[in-house]
Wavefront OBJ file of the C-alpha trace (Angstrom):
o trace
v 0.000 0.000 0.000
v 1.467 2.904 -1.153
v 1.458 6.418 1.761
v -1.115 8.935 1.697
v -0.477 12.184 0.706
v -1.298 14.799 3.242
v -3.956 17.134 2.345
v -2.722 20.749 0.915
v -3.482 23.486 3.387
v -2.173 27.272 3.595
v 1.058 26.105 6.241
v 2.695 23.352 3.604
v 2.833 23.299 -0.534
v 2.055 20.425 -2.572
v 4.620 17.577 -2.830
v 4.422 18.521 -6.645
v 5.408 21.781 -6.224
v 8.988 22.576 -7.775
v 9.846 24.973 -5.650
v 8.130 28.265 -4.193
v 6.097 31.085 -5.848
v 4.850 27.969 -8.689
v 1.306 27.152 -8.767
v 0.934 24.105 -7.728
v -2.081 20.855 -7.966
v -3.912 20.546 -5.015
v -4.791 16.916 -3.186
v -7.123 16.499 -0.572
v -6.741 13.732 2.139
v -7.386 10.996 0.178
v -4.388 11.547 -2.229
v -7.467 12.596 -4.779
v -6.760 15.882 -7.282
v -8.852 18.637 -7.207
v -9.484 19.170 -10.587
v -9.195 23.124 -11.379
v -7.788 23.883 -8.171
v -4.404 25.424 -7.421
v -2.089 26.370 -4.786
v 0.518 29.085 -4.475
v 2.348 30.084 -1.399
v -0.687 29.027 0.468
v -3.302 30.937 -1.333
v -5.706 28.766 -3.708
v -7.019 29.783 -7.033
v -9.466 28.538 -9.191
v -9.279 27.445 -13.020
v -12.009 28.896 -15.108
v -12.750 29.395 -18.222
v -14.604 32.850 -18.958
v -16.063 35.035 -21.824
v -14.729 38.846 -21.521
v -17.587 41.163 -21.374
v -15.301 43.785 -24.066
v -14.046 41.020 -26.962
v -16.884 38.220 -26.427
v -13.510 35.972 -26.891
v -13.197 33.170 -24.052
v -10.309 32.750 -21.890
v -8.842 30.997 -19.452
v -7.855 32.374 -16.133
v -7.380 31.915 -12.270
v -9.177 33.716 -9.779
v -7.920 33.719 -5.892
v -10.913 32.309 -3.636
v -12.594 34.076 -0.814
v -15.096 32.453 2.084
v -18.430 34.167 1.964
v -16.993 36.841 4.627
v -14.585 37.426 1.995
v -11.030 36.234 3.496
v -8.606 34.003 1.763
v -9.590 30.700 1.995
v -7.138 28.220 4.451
v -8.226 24.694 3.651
v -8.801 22.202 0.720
v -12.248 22.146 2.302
v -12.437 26.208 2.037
v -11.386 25.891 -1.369
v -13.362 23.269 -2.389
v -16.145 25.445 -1.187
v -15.568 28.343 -2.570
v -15.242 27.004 -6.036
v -18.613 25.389 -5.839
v -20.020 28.622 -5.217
v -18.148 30.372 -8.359
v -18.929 28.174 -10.709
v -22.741 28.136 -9.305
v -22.550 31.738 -9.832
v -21.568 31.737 -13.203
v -24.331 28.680 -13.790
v -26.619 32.010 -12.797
v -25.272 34.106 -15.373
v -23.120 36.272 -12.689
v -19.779 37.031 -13.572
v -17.443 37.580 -10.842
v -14.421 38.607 -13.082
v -13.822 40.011 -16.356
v -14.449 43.627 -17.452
v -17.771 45.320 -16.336
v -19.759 48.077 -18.283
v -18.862 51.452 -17.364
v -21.238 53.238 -15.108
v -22.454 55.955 -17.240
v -23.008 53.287 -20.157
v -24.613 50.908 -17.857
v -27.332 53.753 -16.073
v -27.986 55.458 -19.554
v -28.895 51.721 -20.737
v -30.808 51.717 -17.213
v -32.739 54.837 -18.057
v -33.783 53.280 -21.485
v -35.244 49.734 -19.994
v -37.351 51.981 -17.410
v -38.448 54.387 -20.206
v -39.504 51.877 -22.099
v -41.274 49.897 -19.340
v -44.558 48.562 -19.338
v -45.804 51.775 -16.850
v -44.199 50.630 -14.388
v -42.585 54.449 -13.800
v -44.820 57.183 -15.003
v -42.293 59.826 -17.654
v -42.014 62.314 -14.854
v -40.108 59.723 -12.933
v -37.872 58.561 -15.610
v -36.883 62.249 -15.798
v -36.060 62.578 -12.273
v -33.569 59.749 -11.980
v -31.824 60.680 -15.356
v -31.214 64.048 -13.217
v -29.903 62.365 -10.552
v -28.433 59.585 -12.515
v -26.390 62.702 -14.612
v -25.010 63.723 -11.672
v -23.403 60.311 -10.481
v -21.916 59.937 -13.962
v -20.089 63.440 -13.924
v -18.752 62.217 -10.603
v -17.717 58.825 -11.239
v -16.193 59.666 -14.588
v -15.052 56.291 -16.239
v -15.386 54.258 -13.519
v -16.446 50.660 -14.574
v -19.363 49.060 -11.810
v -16.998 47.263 -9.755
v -14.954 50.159 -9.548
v -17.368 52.377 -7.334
v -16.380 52.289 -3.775
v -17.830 53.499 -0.511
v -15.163 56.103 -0.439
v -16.472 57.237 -4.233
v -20.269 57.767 -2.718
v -19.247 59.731 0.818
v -17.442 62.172 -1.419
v -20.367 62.785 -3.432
v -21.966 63.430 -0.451
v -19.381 65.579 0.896
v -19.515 67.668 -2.135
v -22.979 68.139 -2.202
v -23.387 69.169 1.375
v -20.541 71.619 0.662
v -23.187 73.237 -1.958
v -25.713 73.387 0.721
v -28.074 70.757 -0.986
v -30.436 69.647 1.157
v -30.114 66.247 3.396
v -33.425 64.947 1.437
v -32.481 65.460 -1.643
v -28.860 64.110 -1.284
v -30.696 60.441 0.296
v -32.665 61.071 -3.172
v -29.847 60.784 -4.712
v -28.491 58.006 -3.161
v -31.312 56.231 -3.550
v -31.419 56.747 -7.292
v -27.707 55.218 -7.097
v -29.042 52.634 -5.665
v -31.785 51.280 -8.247
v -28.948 51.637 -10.746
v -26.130 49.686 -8.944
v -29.525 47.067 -7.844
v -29.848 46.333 -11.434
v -26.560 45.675 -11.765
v -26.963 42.814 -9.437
v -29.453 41.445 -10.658
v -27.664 41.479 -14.439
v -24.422 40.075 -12.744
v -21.415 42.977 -12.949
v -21.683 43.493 -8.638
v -22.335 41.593 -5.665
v -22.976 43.849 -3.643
v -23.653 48.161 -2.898
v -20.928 50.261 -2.238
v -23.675 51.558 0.244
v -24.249 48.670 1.894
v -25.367 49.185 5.302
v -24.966 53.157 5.425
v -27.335 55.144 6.942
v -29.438 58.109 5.211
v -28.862 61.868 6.428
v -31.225 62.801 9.170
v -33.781 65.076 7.140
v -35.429 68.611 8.780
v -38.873 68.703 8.116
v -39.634 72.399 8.223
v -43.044 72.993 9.944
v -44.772 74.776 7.420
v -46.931 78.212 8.299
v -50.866 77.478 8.588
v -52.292 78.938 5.109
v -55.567 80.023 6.638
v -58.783 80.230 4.732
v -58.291 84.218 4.621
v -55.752 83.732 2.804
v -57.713 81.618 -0.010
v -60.247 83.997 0.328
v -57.844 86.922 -0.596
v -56.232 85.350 -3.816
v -59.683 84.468 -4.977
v -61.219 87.587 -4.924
v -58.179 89.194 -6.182
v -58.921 86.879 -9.150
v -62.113 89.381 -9.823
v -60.285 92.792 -9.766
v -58.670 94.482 -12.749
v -55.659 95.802 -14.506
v -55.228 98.822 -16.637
v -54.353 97.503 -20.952
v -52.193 99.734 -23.143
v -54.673 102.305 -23.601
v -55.377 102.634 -19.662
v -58.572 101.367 -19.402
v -60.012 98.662 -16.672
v -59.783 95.037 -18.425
v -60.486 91.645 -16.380
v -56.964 90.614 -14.235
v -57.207 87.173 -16.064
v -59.649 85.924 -18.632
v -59.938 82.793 -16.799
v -60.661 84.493 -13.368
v -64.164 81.907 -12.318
v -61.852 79.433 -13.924
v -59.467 79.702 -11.897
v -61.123 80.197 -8.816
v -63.079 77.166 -9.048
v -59.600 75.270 -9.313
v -58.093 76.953 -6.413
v -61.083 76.137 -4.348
v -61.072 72.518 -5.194
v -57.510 71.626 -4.307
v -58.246 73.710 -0.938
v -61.219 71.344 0.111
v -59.745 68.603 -1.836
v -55.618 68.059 -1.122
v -55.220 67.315 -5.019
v -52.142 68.186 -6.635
v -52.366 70.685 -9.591
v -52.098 68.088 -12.262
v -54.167 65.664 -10.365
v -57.001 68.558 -10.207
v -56.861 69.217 -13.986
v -57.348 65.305 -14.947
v -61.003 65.182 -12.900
v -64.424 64.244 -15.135
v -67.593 65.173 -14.099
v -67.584 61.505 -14.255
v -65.451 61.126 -11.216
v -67.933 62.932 -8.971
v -70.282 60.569 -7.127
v -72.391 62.954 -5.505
v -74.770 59.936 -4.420
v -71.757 57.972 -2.798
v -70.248 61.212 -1.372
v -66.676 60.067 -3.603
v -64.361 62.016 -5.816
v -62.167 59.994 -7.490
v -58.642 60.970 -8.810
v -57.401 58.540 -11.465
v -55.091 60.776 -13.871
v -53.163 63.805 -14.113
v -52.824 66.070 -16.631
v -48.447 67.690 -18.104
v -47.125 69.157 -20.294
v -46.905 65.258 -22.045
v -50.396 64.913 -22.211
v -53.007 62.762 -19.821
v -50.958 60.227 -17.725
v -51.512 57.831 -14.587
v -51.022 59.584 -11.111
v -47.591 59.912 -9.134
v -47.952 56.380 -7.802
v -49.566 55.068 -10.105
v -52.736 54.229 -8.506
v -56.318 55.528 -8.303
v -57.382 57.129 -4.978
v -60.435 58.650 -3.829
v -61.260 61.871 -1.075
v -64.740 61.687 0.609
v -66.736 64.858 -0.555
v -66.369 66.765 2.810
v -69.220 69.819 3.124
v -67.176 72.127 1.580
v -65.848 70.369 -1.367
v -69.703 69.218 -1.856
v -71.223 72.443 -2.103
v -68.157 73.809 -3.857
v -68.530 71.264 -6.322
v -72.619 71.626 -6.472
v -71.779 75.144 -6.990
v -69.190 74.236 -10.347
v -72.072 71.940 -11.612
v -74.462 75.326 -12.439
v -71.539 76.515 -14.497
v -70.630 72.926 -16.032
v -69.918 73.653 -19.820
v -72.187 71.703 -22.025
v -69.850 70.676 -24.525
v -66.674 68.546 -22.360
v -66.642 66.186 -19.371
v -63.919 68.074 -17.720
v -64.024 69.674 -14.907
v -61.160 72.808 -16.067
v -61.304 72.389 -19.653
v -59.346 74.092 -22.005
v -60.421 77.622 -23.091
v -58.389 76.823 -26.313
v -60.457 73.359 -27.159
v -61.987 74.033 -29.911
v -63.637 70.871 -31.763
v -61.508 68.833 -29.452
v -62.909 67.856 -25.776
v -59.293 68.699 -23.906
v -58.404 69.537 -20.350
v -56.802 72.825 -19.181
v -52.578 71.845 -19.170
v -51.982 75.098 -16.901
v -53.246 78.129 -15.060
v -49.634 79.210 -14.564
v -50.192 82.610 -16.307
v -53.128 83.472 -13.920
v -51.496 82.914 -10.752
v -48.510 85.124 -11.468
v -50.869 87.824 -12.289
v -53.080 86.701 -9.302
v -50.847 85.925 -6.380
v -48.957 89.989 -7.586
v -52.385 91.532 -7.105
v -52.744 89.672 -3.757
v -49.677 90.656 -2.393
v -48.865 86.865 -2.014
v -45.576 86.738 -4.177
v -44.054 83.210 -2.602
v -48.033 81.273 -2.741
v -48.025 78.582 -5.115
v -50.535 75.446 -6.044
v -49.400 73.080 -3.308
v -50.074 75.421 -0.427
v -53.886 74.664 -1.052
v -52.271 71.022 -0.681
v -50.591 72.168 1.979
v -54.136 74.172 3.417
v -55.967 70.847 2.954
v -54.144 68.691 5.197
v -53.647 71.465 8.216
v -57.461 72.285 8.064
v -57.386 67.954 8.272
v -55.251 68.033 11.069
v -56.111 70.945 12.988
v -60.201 68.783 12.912
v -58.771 65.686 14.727
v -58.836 63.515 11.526
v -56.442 60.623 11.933
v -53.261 60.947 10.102
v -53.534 57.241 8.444
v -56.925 59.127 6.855
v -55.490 61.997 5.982
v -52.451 60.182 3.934
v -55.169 58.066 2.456
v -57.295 61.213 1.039
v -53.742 62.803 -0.091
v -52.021 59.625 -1.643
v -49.374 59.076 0.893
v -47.886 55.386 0.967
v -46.569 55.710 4.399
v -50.057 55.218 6.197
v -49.329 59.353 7.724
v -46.032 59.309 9.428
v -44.862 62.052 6.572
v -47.813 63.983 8.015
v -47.352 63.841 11.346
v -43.177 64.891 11.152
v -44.702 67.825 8.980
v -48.221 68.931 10.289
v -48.047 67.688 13.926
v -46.997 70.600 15.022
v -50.349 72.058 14.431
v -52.698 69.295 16.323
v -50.442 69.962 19.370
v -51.145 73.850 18.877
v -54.901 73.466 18.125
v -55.392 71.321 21.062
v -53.444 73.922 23.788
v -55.358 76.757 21.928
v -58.788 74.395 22.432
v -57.598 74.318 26.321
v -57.295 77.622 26.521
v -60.997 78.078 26.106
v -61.933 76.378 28.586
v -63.699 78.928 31.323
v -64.032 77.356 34.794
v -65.921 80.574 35.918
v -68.778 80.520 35.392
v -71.710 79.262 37.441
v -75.146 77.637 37.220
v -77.701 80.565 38.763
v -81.028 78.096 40.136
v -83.941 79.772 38.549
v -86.630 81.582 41.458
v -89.566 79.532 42.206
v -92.438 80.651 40.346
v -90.550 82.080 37.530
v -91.623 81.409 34.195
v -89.734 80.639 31.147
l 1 2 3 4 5 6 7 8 9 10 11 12 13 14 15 16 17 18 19 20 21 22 23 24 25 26 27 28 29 30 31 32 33 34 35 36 37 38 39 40 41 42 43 44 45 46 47 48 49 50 51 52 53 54 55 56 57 58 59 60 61 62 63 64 65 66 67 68 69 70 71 72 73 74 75 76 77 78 79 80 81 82 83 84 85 86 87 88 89 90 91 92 93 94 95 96 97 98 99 100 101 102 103 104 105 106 107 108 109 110 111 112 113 114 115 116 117 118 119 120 121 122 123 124 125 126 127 128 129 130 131 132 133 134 135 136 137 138 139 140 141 142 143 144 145 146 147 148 149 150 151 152 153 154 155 156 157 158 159 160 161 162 163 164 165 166 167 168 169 170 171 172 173 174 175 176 177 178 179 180 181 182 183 184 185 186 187 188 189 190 191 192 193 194 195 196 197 198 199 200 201 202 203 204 205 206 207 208 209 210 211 212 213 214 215 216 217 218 219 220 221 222 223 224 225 226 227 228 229 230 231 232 233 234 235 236 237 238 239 240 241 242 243 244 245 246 247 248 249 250 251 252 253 254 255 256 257 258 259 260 261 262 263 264 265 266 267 268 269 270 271 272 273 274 275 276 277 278 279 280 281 282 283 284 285 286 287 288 289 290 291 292 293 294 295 296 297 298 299 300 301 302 303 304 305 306 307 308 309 310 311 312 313 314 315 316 317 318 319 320 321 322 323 324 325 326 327 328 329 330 331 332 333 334 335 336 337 338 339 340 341 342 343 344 345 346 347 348 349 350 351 352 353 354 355 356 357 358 359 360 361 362 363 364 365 366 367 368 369 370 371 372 373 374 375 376 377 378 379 380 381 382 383 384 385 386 387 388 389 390 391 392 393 394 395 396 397 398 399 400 401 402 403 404 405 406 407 408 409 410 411 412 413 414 415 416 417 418 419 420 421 422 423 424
């Protein structure tokens, strides 16, 4: 019977090994070759045969192992492992060597597949992450996928901090990083984020000033007043002014966003059910699905019911819009924008710094300010995080309503018994 060889480990070389710095076979216990596995100096490699990404040519090449915690591997055993796991990896189409895309070839191919989606991100969207996406390119330059390191995405963040961009919209921009470099898993180029495991900046949320009804009040009727033409005499401040009006009103009582507002049919008032639903918006593109994609409805509260019983005895007799265009002609067409009227409106008002989402904004403090539960409120609104958003943003308020409610209360005065044989 002929002696055993000892198994290889990373303390002794093969007994085939010529002398030190060769690669070497490796043997395990049983005097049995590990086919495709070598050993140098006590690190193992493994043998395999791969297609480069650049050239499509195959080639053959050793890569040094790793354990899943990703230290050299110290064993046969190790080894044996850890070229399982390659070559099961590359049995799932993920190449762990080779030449990866470049980053700015690899997100604008990104920005194409979600583009072209099957709705799964509304145009709006895809136009935000190519912003964000445009940025990471111009800082990671020619850097190839595997190339970006943790180091690469702090100083992004340094630099952006240093021109006093806003924690949210930095984590935005992480986050848009991040569907890009997720991808890239998924295709094969990474393992793993850069990011992995760092925290987002702490974001401020600003408590925003209560935009009373007063206010509303003011801009509306400023919507009626006049301006002098190039001749000097009194002409309407906007063409549009009921128009308008009507619209400002209905995001105030409703919380719909501008573009939300301008998609509504008379079709999506139930007056019987007491519903409005919101199932489009209306941009500069055209008629499109709402931010998240989904439907939502807002129960007709007393003002948005009268306001809206109020619209139907001006409802125009040829569209099913709510705000349609003034420009329609022939065609049955929303209103795109009332831009134009609420510069000149908001100047007359003296309210230079309103704009559309303050009636948003209006909407959800009157909400809040009534005791409505915040999961309600983000339901009305279209907010996916069942009202935590809302109560960082408009807590502030509930807490001030309620010590302002206290305040009321009068301890003084006193129940006076009525005289006998008074009469009422």
């Amino acid at each position: 019977m002929g002696m055993k060889r000892p198994e290889t480990s990373s303390n002794e070389t093969s007994t085939r090994q010529n002398h030190a710095g060769r690669l070497a076979k490796v043997y395990d216990g049983r005097n049995q070759r590990k086919r495709g596995l070598w050993v140098r100096d006590g690190r193992y490699y493994a043998q395999m045969t791969v297609t480069d990404p650049d050239t499509g040519k195959k080639k053959v090449t050793r890569i040094p192992l790793k354990t899943l915690e990703g230290t050299p591997v110290s064993t046969v055993a190790e080894a044996v492992a850890a070229q399982k796991h390659e070559e099961t990896n590359r049995a799932k189409n993920v190449q762990t060597f080779g030449r990866k895309p470049k980053f700015a070839d690899y997100a604008a191919q990104y920005l194409k597949d979600i583009a072209a989606g099957q709705g799964a991100k509304a145009p709006a969207t895809v136009e935000k992450e190519k912003t964000i996406l445009n940025r990471w390119i111009a800082h990671f330059g020619e850097a190839r996928l595997d190339g970006i390191k943790r180091v690469h995405v702090h100083s992004f963040i340094r630099q952006r901090q240093k021109d006093n961009v806003s924690n949210r919209t930095i984590n935005l921009d992480v986050i848009g990083l991040r569907c890009v470099l997720k991808d890239a898993i998924n295709a094969g180029h990474i393992e793993a984020l850069p990011m992995q495991g760092m925290k987002p900046l702490d974001e401020k949320h600003e408590k925003r000033p209560l935009f009373t009804a007063a206010m509303l009040d003011n801009l509306c009727e400023a919507a009626f007043t006049t301006k002098k033409d190039s001749e000097g005499k009194d002409v309407p401040l906007t063409q549009n002014a009921q128009e308008f009006v009507d619209y400002l009103r209905l995001m105030a009582y409703s919380g719909a966003r501008r573009n939300e507002a301008l998609g509504i049919k008379w079709d999506d008032v139930d007056f019987d059910r007491g519903i409005l639903h919101l199932r489009r918006q209306v941009t500069r593109r055209g008629i499109e699905s709402l931010k998240n994609g989904e439907e939502r409805t807002v129960d007709l509260n007393a003002k948005l019911r009268a306001h809206l019983d109020d619209m139907a005895t001006r409802l125009a007799p040829d569209s099913e819009w709510l705000f349609p265009s003034p420009q329609r002609g022939d065609k049955d067409i929303p209103a795109k924008t009332f831009r134009e009227s609420l510069d000149l409106v908001r100047t007359k008002a003296g309210m230079p710094k309103f704009g559309f989402h303050d009636l948003r904004h209006h909407f959800v403090s009157m909400c809040v300010m009534s005791g409505i539960d915040f999961m309600t409120i983000a339901s009305w609104v279209g907010h996916k995080d069942g009202g935590i958003l809302i109560g960082k943003v408009y807590g502030h308020l509930a807490n001030e309503h309620r010590k302002a409610m206290a305040e009321k209360l009068n301890f003084r005065p006193e129940i006076v018994p009525a005289e006998k044989g008074a009469t009422a």
